[in-house]
C-alpha positions as CSV (number, residue, x, y, z in Angstrom):
1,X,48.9,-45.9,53.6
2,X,51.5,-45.5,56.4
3,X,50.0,-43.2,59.3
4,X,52.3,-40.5,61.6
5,X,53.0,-42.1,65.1
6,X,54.0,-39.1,67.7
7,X,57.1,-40.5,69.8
8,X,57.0,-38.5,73.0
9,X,60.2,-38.8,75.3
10,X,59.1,-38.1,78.8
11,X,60.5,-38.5,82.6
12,X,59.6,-41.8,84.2
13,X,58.4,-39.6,87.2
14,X,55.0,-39.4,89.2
15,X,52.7,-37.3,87.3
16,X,54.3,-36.8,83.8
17,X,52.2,-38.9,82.0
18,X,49.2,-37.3,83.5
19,X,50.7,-34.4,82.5
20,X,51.5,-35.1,79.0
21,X,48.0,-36.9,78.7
22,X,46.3,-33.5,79.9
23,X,48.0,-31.1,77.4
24,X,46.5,-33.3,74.5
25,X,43.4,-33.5,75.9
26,X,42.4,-29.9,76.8
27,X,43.3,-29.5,72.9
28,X,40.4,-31.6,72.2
29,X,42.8,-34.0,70.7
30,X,41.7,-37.6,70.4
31,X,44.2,-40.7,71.5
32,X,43.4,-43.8,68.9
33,X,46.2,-45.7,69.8
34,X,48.9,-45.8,72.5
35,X,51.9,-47.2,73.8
36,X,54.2,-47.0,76.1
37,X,57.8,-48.6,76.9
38,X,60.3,-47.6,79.8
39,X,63.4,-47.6,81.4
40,X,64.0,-46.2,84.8
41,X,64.3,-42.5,84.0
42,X,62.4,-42.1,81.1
43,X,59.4,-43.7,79.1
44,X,58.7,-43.6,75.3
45,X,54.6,-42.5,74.8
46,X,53.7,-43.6,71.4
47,X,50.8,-42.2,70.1
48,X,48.6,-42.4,67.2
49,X,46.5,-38.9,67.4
50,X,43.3,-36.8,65.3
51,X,45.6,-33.9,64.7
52,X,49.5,-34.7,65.0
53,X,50.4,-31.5,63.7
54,X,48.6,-29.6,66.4
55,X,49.9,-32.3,69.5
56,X,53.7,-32.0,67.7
57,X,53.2,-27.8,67.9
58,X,51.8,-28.3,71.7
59,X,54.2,-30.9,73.1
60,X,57.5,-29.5,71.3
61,X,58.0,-26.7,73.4
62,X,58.1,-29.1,76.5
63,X,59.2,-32.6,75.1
64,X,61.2,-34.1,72.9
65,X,58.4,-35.6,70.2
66,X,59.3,-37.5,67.0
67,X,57.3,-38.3,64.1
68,X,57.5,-41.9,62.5
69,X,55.5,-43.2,60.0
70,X,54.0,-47.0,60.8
71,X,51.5,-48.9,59.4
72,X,48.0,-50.3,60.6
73,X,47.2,-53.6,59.2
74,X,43.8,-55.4,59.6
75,X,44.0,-58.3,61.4
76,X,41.7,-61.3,61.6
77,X,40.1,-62.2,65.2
78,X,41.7,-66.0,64.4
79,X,44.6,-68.0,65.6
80,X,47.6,-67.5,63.3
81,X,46.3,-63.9,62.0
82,X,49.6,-62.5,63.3
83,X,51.9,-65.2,62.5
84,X,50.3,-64.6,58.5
85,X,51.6,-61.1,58.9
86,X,55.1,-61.5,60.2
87,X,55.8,-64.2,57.9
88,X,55.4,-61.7,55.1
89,X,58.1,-59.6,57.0
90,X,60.6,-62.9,57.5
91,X,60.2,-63.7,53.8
92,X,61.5,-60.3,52.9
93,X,63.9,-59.6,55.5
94,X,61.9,-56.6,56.7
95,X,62.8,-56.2,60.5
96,X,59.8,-55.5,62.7
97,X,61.7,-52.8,65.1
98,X,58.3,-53.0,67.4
99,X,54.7,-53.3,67.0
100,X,51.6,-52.7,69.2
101,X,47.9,-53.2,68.7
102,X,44.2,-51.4,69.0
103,X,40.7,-51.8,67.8
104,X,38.9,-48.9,66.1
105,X,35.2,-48.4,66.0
106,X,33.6,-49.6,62.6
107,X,36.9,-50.8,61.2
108,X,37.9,-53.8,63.4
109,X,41.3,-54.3,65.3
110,X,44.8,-53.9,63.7
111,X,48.4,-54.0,64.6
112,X,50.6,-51.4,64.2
113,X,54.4,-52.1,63.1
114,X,57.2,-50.0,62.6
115,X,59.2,-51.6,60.5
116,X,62.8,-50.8,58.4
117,X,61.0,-50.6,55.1
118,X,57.3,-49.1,55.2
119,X,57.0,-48.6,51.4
120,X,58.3,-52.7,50.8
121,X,56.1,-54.1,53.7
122,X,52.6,-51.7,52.3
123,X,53.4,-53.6,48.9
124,X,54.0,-57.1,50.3
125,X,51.4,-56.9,52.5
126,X,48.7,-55.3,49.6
127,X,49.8,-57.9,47.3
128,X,48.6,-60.5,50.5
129,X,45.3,-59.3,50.3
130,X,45.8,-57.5,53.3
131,X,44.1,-54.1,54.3
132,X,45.4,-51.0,56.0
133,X,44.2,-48.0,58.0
134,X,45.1,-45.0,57.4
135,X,45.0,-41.5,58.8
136,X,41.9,-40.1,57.6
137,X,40.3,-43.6,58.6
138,X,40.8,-42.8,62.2
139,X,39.1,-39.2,61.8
C-alpha cells in the first residue's frame, strides 16, 4: 500500500524550482502531490509523481533525489479525522517524521505520512478501517 515519494535536494536560489519543475514536465510527467520545506541554502521538493522511475533517471544526473516510501490515508472532511489517525500512531509509538496533504480526483483527500514503521502503521491503520492510496490509484 505504501507509495514512492521522490525527495529532490535543490539550491534555495531564484529559478531552481522552476527549473526542476520544467524538467518533469517537458517529460510529460504528472505532479499528484507536493511539498516543499527549506532552509536558507537549500530546499527539500517532495513529490509524489505518474512515473518515478523516469523523474529519478531525469533528475539524478543533476540533483540529489531520494526515494522513500510513505503512505496515503483517506481522510474524512470532519473535525477530528486527523486527530483519529495520529492517535493510531501515539498508541503504537510509530513516530510521524513529517506528513503533508492533497486531494485526488475521484478518490477524495488524504494525508501523506512518512513514518518509522510503514509496514506497522499500513496494518494498524487497515485494522482501523482505514483506506489507502496507492500508486496505481494515482495513474
Amino acid at each position: 500500500m505504501a507509495i514512492k515519494q521522490l525527495s529532490i535536494f535543490i539550491e534555495n536560489k531564484e529559478g531552481k524550482l522552476s527549473d526542476t519543475i520544467k524538467i518533469i514536465s517537458d517529460a510529460d510527467i504528472n505532479i499528484r502531490a507536493l511539498s516543499i520545506g527549506d532552509s536558507q541554502d537549500f530546499g527539500i521538493l517532495r513529490l509524489i509523481v505518474s512515473d518515478t522511475e523516469k523523474a529519478i533517471s531525469l533528475l539524478k544526473e543533476d540533483y540529489i533525489v531520494k526515494e522513500t516510501e510513505v503512505i496515503a490515508v483517506k481522510m474524512d472532511d470532519k473535525e477530528g479525522a486527523l486527530y483519529k489517525i495520529l492517535k493510531v500512531f501515539e498508541d503504537a509509538k510509530i513516530n510521524v517524521e513529517y506528513t503533508y496533504a492533497f486531494t485526488a480526483p475521484k478518490l477524495g483527500a488524504y494525508v501523506v505520512f512518512r513514518v518509522n514503521d510503514v509496514k506497522s502503521a499500513e496494518e494498524l491503520l487497515t485494522k482501523d478501517g482505514f483506506t489507502f492510496v496507492n500508486d496505481g490509484d494515482l495513474n
